[in-house]
C-alpha positions as CSV (number, residue, x, y, z in Angstrom):
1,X,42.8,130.6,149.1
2,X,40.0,128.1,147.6
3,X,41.1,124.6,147.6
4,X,40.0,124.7,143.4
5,X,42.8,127.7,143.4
6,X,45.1,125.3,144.8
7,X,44.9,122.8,142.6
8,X,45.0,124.6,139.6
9,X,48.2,126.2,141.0
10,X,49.5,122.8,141.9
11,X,48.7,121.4,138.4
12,X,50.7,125.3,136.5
13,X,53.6,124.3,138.4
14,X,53.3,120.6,137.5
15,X,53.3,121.9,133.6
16,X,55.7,124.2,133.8
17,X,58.1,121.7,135.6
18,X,57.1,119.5,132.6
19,X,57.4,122.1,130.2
20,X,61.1,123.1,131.3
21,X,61.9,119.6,130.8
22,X,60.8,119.1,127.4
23,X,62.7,122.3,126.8
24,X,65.6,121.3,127.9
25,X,65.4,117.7,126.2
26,X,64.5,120.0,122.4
27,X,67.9,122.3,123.4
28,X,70.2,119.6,123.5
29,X,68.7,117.9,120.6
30,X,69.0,120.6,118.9
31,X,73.3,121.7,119.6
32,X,74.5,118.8,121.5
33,X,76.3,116.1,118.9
34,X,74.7,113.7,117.5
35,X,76.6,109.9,116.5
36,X,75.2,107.0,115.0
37,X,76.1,103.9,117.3
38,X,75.9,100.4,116.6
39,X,73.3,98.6,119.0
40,X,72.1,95.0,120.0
41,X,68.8,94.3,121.3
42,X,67.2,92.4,124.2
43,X,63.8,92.3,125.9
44,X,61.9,93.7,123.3
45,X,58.5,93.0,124.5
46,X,57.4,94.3,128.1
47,X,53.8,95.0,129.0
48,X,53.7,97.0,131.1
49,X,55.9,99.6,129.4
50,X,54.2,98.9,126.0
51,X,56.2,98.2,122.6
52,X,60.0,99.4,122.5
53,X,63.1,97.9,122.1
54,X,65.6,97.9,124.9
55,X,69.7,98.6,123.4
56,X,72.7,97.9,124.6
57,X,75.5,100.2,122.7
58,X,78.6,98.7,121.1
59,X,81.3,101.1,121.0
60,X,85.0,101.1,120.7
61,X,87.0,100.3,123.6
62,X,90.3,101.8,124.8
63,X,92.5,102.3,128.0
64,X,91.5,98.2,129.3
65,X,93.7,95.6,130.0
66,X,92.7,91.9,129.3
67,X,93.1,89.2,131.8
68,X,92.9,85.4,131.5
69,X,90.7,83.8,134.6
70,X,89.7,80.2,135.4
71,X,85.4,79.9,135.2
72,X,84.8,78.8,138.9
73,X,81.8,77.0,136.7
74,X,82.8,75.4,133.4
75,X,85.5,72.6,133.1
76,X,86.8,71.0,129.6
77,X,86.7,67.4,129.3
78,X,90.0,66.8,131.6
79,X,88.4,68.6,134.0
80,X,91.0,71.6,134.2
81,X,88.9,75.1,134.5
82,X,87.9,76.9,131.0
83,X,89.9,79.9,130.9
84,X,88.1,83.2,130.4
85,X,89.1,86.6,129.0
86,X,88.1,89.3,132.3
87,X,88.6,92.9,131.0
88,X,90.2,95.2,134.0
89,X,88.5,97.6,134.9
90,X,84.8,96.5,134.2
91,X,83.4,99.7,134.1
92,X,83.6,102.7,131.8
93,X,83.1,105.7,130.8
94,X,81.4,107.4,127.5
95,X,83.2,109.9,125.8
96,X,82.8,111.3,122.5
97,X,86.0,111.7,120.3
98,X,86.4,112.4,116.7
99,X,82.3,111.7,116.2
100,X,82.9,108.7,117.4
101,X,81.0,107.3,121.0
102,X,84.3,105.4,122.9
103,X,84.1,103.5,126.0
104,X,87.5,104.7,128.1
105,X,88.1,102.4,131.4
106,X,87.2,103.8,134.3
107,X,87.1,101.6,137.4
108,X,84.8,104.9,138.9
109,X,82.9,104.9,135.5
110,X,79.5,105.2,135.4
111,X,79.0,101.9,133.3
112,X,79.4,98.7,133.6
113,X,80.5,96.8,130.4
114,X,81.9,93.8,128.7
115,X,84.7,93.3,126.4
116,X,85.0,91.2,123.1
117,X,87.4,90.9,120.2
118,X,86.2,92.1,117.0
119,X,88.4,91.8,114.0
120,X,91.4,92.6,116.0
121,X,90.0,95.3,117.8
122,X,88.6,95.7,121.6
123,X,85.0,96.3,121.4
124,X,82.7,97.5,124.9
125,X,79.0,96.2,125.2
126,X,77.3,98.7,127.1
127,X,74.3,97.0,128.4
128,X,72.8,100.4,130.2
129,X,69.1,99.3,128.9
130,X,68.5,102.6,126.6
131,X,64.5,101.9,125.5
132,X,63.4,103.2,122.1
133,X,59.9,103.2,121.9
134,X,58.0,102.3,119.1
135,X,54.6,102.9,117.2
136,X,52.1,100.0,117.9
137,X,51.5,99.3,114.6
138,X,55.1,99.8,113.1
139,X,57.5,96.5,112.0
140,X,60.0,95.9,114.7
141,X,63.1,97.1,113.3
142,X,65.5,94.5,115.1
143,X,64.4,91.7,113.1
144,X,67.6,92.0,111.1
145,X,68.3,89.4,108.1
146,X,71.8,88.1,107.5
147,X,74.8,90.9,107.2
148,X,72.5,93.3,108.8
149,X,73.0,95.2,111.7
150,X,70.7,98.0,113.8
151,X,71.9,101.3,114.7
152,X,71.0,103.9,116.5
153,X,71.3,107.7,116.1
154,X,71.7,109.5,119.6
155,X,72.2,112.8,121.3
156,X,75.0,112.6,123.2
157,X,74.3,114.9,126.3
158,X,77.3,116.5,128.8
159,X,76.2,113.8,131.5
160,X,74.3,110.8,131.1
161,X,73.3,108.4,128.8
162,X,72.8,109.0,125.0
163,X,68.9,109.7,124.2
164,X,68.1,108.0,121.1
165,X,66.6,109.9,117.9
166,X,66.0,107.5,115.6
167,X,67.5,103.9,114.2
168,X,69.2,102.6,111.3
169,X,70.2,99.3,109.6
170,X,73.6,99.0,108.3
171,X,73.7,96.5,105.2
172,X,77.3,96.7,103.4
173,X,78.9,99.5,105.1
174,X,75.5,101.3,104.0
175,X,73.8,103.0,107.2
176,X,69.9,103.5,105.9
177,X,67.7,105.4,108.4
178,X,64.4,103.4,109.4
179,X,61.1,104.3,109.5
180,X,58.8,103.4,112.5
181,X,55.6,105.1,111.4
């Protein structure tokens, strides 16, 4: 066989592998759930990897017990360790319940997370670094202005991380799709 064969066998396969992914990826889109999930942002400006915004998910939190432990770093002013709030386990799972995304504790989960109160309620920060990428020219959506907060509408696939569709910014208990063109 001609090495030109070759290669242009070598490069079918490559595009079909690529191909059957992209499939894929369109299939769950299309029947997997879908949930709108409340976001914060961090490292929003890489070079390398070019203009997105990097999201950590906030998501209800169940199944976690809460622990009070010294800081081996901070003291008050007597000196006496600052007392922190350690959830147990630290890592969790995501599950999808009632169209809702929940973090369950798992000490074998596949996510490492943080716990806070909010308004009475346990609430996981899922920092797992979930990039939406955006048009060069668009406004960056996570410059939010008081009362504001992003969102972010996601597959939710049998195993792995959500894939993110599109975001929103919820003003008022009114979720408003954005557009990044």
């Amino acid at each position: 066989m001609r090495p030109l064969y070759k290669g242009l066998l070598l490069a079918l396969l490559h595009v079909a592998l690529v191909c059957t992914l992209g499939a894929k990826l369109l299939y769950d889109r299309g029947h997997r759930p879908r949930v709108w999930i409340k976001t914060a942002t961090y490292d929003p400006n890489l070079p390398i990897r070019g203009r997105y915004l990097s999201l950590s998910l906030e998501v209800p939190a169940e199944g976690f017990t809460i622990k009070m432990q010294p800081s081996l770093y901070e003291r008050d002013k007597d000196g006496k360790a600052v007392m922190h709030e350690v959830p147990t386990p630290d890592h969790c799972d995501l599950v999808l319940r009632g169209g809702e995304l929940i973090a369950l504790a798992n000490e074998n989960g596949e996510y490492w997370m943080s716990i806070r109160h909010r308004d009475d309620k346990l609430v996981a920060e899922v920092p797992d670094g979930t990039a939406y990428f955006l048009p060069e020219h668009s406004a960056d959506p996570s410059h939010l202005h008081a009362g504001e907060e992003l969102w972010m509408e996601a597959t939710i696939p049998r195993k792995g991380p959500p894939r993110p569709i599109r975001l929103g910014v919820k003003k008022n208990g009114v979720l408003t799709p954005v557009t990044t063109e």
